[in-house]
C-alpha positions as CSV (number, residue, x, y, z in Angstrom):
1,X,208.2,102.5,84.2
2,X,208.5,104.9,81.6
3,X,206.5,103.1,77.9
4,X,209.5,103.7,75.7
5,X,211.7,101.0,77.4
6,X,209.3,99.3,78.1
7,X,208.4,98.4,74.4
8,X,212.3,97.9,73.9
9,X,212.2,95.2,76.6
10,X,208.9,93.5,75.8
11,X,211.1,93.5,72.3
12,X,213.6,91.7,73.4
13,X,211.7,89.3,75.5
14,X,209.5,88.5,72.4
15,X,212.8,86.8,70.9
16,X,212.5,84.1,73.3
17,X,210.8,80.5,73.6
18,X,210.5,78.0,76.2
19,X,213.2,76.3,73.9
20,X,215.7,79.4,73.4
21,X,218.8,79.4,75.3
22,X,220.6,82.7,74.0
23,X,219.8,85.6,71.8
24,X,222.2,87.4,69.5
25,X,221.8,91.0,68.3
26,X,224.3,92.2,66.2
27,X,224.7,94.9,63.9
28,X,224.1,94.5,60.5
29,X,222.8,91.3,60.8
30,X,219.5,89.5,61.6
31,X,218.6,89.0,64.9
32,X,219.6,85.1,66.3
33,X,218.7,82.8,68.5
34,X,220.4,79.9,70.0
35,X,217.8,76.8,70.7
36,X,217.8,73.6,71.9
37,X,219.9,72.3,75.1
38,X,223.5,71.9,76.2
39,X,226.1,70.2,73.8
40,X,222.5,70.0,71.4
41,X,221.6,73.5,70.2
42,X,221.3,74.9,66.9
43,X,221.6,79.2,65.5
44,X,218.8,80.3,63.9
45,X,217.5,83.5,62.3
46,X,214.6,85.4,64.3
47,X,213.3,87.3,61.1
48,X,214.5,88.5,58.5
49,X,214.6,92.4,59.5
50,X,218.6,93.5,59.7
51,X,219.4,95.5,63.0
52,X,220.5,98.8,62.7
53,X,223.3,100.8,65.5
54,X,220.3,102.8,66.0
55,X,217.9,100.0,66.9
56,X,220.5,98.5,68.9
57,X,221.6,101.6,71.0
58,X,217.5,102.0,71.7
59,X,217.5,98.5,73.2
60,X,220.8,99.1,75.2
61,X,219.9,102.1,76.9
62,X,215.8,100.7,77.3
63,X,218.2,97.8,78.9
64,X,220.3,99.6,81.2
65,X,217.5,102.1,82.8
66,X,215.4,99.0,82.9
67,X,217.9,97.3,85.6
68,X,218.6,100.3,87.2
69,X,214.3,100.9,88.1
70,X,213.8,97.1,89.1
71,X,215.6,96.2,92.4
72,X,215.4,92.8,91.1
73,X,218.0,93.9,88.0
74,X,221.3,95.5,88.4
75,X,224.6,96.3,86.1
76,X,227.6,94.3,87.0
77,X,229.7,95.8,85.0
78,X,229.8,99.2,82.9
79,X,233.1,100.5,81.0
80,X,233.5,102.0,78.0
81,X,231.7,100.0,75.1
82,X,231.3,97.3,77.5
83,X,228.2,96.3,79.5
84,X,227.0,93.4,81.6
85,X,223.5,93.3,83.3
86,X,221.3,91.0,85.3
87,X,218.0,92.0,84.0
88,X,216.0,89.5,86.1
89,X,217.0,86.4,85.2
90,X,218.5,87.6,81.9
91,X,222.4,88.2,81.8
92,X,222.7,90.7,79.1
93,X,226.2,91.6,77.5
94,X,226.6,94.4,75.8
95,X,229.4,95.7,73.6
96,X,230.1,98.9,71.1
97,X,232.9,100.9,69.8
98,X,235.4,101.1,70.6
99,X,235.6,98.2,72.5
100,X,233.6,95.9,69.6
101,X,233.7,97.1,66.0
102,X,229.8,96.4,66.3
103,X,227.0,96.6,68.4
104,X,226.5,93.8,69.7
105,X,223.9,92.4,72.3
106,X,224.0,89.0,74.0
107,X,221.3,88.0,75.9
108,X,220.9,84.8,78.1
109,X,218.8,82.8,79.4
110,X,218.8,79.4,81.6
111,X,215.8,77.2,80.6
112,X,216.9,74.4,82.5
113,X,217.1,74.3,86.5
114,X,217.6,70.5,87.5
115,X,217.5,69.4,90.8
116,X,220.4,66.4,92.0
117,X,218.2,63.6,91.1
118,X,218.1,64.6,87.7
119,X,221.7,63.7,86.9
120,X,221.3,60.2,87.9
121,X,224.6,59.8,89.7
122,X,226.0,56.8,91.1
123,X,225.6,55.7,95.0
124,X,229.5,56.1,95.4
125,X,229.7,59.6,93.9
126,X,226.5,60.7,96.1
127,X,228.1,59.6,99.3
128,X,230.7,61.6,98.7
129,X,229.3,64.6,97.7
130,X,227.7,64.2,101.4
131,X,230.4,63.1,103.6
132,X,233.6,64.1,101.9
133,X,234.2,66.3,99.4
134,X,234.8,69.4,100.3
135,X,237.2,71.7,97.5
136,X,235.0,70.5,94.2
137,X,235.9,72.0,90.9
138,X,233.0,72.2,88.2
139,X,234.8,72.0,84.8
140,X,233.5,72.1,81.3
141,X,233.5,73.9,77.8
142,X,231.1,77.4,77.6
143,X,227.5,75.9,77.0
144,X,228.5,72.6,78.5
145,X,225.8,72.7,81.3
146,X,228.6,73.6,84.3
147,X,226.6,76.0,86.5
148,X,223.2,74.6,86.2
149,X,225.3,71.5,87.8
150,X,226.4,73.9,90.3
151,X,223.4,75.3,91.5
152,X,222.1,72.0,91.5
153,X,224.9,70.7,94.1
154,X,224.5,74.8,96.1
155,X,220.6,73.9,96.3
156,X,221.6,69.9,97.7
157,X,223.9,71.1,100.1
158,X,221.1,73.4,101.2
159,X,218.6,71.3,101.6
160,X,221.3,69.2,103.6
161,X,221.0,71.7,106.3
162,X,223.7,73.9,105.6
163,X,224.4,77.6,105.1
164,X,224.9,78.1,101.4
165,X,226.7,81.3,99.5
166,X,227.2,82.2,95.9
167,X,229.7,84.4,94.6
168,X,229.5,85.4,91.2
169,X,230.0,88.1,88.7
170,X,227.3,88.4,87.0
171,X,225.0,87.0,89.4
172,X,223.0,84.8,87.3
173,X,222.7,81.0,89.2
174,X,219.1,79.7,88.9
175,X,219.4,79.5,93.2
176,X,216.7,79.2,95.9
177,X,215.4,82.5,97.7
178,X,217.2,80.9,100.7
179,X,221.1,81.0,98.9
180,X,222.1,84.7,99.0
181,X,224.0,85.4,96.2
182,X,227.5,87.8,96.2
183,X,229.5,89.6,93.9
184,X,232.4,91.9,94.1
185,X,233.1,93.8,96.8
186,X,234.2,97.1,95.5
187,X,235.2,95.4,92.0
188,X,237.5,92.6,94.6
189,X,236.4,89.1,95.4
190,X,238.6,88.8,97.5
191,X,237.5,91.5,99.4
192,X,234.0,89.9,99.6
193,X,236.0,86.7,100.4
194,X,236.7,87.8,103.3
195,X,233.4,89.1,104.3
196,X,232.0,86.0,103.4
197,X,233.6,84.7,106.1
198,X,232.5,86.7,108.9
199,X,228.8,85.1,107.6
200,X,230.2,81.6,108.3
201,X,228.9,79.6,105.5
202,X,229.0,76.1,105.2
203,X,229.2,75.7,101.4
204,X,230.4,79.1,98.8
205,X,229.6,78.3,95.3
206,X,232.0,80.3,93.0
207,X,231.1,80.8,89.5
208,X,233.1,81.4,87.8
209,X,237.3,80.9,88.4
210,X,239.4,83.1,85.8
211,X,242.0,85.3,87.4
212,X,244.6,84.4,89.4
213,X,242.7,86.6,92.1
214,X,239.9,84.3,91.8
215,X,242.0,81.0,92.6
216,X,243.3,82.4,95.1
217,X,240.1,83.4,97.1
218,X,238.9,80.5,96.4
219,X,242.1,78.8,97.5
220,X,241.9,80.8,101.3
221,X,238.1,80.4,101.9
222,X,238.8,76.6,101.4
223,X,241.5,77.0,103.5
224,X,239.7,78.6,106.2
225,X,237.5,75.6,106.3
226,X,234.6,76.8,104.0
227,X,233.4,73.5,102.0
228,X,234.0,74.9,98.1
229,X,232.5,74.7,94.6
230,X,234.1,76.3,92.1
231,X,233.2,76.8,88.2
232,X,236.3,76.8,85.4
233,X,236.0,76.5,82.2
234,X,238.4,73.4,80.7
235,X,238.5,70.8,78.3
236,X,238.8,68.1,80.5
237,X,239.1,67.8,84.3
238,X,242.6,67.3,84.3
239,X,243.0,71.0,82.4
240,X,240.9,72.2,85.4
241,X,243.6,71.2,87.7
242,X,246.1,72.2,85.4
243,X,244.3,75.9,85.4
244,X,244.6,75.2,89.7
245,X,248.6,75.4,89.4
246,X,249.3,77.3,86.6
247,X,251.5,79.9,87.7
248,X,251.9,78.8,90.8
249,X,248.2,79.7,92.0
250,X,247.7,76.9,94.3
251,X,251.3,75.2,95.6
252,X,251.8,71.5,94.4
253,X,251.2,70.3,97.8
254,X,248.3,71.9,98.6
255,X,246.3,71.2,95.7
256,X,244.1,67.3,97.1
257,X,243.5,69.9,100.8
258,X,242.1,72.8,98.1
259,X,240.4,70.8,96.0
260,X,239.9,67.2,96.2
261,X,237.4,66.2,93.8
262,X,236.9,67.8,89.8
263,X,233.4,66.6,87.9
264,X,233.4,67.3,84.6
265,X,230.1,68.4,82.7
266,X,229.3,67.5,78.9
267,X,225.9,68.5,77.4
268,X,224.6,68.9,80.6
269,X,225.7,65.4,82.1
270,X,228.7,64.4,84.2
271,X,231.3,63.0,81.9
272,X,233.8,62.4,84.3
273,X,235.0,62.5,88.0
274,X,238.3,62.8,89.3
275,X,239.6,62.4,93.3
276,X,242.7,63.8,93.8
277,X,245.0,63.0,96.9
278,X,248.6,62.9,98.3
279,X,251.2,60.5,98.7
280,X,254.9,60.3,99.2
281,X,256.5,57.5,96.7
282,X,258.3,57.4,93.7
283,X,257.2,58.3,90.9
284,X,255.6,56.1,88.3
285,X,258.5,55.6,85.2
286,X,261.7,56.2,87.6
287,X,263.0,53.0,89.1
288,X,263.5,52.1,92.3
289,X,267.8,52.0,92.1
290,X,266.1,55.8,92.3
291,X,264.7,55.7,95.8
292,X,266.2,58.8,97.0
293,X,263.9,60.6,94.5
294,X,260.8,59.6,96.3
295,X,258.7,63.1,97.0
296,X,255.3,64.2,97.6
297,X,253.3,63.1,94.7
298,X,249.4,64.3,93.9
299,X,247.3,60.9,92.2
300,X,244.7,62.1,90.1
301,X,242.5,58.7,89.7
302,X,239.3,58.2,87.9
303,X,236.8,58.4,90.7
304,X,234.5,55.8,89.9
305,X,236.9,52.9,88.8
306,X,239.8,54.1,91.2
307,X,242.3,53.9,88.4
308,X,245.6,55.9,88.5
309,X,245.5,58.3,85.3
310,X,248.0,61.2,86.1
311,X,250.5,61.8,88.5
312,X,251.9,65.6,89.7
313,X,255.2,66.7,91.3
314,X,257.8,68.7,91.2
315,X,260.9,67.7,89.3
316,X,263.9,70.2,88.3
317,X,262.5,72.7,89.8
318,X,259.6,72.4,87.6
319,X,256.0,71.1,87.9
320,X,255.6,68.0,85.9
321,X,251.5,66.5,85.4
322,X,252.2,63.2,83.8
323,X,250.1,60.7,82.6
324,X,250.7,57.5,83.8
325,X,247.8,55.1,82.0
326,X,248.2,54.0,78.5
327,X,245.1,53.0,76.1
328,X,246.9,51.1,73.3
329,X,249.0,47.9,73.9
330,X,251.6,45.8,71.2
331,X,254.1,43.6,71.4
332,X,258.1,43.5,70.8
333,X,259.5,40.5,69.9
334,X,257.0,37.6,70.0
335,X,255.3,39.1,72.7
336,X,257.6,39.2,75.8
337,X,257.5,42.5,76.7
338,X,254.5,44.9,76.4
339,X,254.8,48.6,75.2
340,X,252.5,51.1,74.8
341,X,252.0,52.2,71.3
342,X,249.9,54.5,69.9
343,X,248.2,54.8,66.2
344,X,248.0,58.1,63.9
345,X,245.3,60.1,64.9
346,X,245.2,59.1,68.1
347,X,244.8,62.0,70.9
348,X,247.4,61.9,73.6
349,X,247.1,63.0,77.2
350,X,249.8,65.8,77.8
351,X,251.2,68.2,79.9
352,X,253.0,71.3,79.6
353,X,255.1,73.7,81.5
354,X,257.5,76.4,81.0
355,X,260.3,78.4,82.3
356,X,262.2,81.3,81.1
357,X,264.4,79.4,78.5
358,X,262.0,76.5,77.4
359,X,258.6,75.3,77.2
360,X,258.1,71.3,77.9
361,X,255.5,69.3,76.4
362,X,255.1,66.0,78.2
363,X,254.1,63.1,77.1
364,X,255.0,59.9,78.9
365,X,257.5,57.1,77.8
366,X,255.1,55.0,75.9
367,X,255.2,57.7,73.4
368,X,259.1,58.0,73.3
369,X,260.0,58.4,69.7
370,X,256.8,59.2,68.5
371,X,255.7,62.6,66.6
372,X,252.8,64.7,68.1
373,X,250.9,67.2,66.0
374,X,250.3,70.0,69.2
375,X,247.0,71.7,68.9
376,X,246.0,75.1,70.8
377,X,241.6,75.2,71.1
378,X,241.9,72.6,68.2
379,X,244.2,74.8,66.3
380,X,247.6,73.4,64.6
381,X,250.3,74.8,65.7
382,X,253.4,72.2,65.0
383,X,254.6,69.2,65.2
384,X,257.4,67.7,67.7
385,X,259.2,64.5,68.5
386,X,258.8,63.2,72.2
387,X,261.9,62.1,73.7
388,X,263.3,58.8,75.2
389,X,262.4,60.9,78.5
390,X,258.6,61.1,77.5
391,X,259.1,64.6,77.5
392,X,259.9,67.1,74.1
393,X,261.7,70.6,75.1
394,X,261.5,73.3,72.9
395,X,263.1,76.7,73.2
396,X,261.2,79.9,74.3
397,X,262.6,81.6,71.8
398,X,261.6,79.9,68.9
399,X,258.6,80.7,66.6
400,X,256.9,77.3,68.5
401,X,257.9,78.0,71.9
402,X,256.3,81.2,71.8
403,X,253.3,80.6,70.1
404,X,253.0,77.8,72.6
405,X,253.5,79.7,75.8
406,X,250.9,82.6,74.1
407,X,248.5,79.9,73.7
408,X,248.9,79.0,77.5
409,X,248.5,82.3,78.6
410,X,245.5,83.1,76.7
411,X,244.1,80.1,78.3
412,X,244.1,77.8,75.3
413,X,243.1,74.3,75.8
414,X,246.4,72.2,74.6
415,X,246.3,69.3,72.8
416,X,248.2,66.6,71.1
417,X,247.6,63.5,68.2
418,X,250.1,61.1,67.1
419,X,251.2,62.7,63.4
């Protein structure tokens, strides 16, 4: 290996501790470092020396021949002014004019591989992680911990006996030498989808879901009978399904057979488990003079207490995900009849969908009358009043409507508190 990458590498790998999760090059600015842990990590300056294009385009190019010389490394992606290497078990991202106003170079690191046992999860959850579920969604916020939890479960199902896959782009999951690890099959996952199932796995763990493309393939090796895992990232689990259907992705009625259980990671811990399945009833709010509206209905309950939280059907021609479990109980009129209130400031479980005309926000009846303060990635955007329906319509064409829908397609986590 030629010296003067070599120096640029040993460089780079000098910025690094057994406590360092990430470090940050950018130009014009002191090298950085994030350390600590998931959801407990703190940005701190490497030295005081500011990085120059030049030092910066050394350490790219020391980086790219350097993965192209060790059959170990390899570039995932190259375009113009973007970059994304696996340089061992560093995932590198690399961006420059005139696709970033900067050089910039990201380079990551997992210092934590956990087995399982290390998550301490309860009896119930661990039988049926090994007798039943079989379409698992991973869900979490960047940093939260998702895909060490994933190749955590790929390595369990292994040592289970079973033939384990990964596909990923970049191929960075901390796996055994016994999970062979995919990516894109000339620049298509769905292409290596389908070789994938020539191999016959077992289990395919597929980090991450973004595109449409990527649901889907993830939707037809599931269907084909492949047991799945698949990373999002989402605010909550019930955004993860959300990010399932959006666009009509997965259809309603095949979401609990694609995926029937969503564990959601914060800091590195599971937060929160939901089981999904299917049923035929009435929805929860219509009454039953309404029988003849009775239709396929997906239950998302909390796993572990078995609780109804959100229900999902079609209604209108729309898909409606409602919440159906209040947190906040008064009274009306010396106590007779209960009603779910809520306080200011409280955050509200919503939903929202949109067609060519309107966007809907939902809400759920025990917040009929109310006004909610709609956020987009904690962002304000407005404020609206929620209906005697539980639901607030707003029109596409208004200065809300569309930066709503903008905020959805950008994959914006959606939000609401009670003004």
């Amino acid at each position: 290996m030629a010296d003067w990458y070599d120096e640029e590498i040993e460089l780079l790998e000098s910025y690094f501790d057994e406590h360092t999760m990430s470090v940050h090059l950018i130009e014009n600015t002191p090298p950085r470092a994030k350390r600590g842990s998931p959801g407990d990590w703190t940005l701190v300056d490497l030295s005081d020396e500011i990085l120059s294009y030049e030092d910066l385009d050394a350490m790219a190019n020391a980086i790219m021949e350097s993965a192209r010389n060790d059959r170990f490394s390899f570039i995932e992606i190259q375009e113009e002014g973007a970059v994304v290497v696996q340089l061992r078990n560093l995932r590198i991202a690399i961006a420059s004019p005139p696709f970033a106003d900067k050089y910039e170079i990201s380079a990551i690191r997992p210092i934590t591989k956990l087995s399982m046992e290390d998550y301490d999860l309860s009896p119930k959850l661990m039988k049926r992680l090994e007798t039943r579920a079989e379409g698992i969604l991973v869900s979490g916020a960047p940093g939260s911990g998702k895909s060490t939890f994933a190749a955590a479960l790929a390595e369990f199902y292994s040592q289970q006996g079973n033939v384990v896959k990964t596909l990923e782009q970049p191929r960075d999951l901390q796996v055994s030498e016994d999970i062979v690890q995919y990516s894109p099959l000339d620049g298509s996952m769905e292409k290596a989808a389908d070789v994938l199932l020539l191999v016959r796995p077992d289990y395919v763990v597929y980090d991450e879901l973004r595109k449409d493309s990527d649901f889907q393939a993830y939707a037809d090796l599931r269907s084909a009978g492949v047991g799945m895992v698949g990373v999002v990232h989402a605010g909550s689990a019930i955004d993860a399904i959300q990010r399932l259907i959006h666009g009509g992705r997965v259809e309603l009625g095949q979401v609990p057979s694609t995926v029937d259980t969503v564990i959601h990671i914060e800091a590195g811990r599971v937060a929160k488990v939901s089981s999904l399945s299917l049923k035929v009833k009435l929805p929860t709010g219509m009454s039953s003079s309404q029988r003849d509206l009775a239709r396929p209905v997906v239950e998302v309950r909390d796993f572990e207490e078995g609780i109804l939280e959100y229900e999902m059907f079609t209604f209108g021609g729309e898909r409606v995900v409602m919440p159906v479990r209040g947190e906040v109980t008064t009274y009306r009129r010396a106590g007779r009849t209960p009603v779910k209130r809520g306080v200011p400031g409280e955050s509200v479980p919503i939903s929202v969908s949109y067609s060519k005309k309107k966007v809907t926000i939902y809400a759920g009846r025990k917040y009929a009358r109310q006004r909610l303060d709609i956020y987009a990635d904690n962002t304000y955007l407005f404020t609206t009043v929620i209906g005697r329906n539980g639901e607030s319509s707003i029109r596409i064409k208004t200065k809300q409507g569309k930066a709503l829908v903008d905020a959805i397609e950008e994959g914006a986590v959606i939000t609401a508190k009670i003004a």
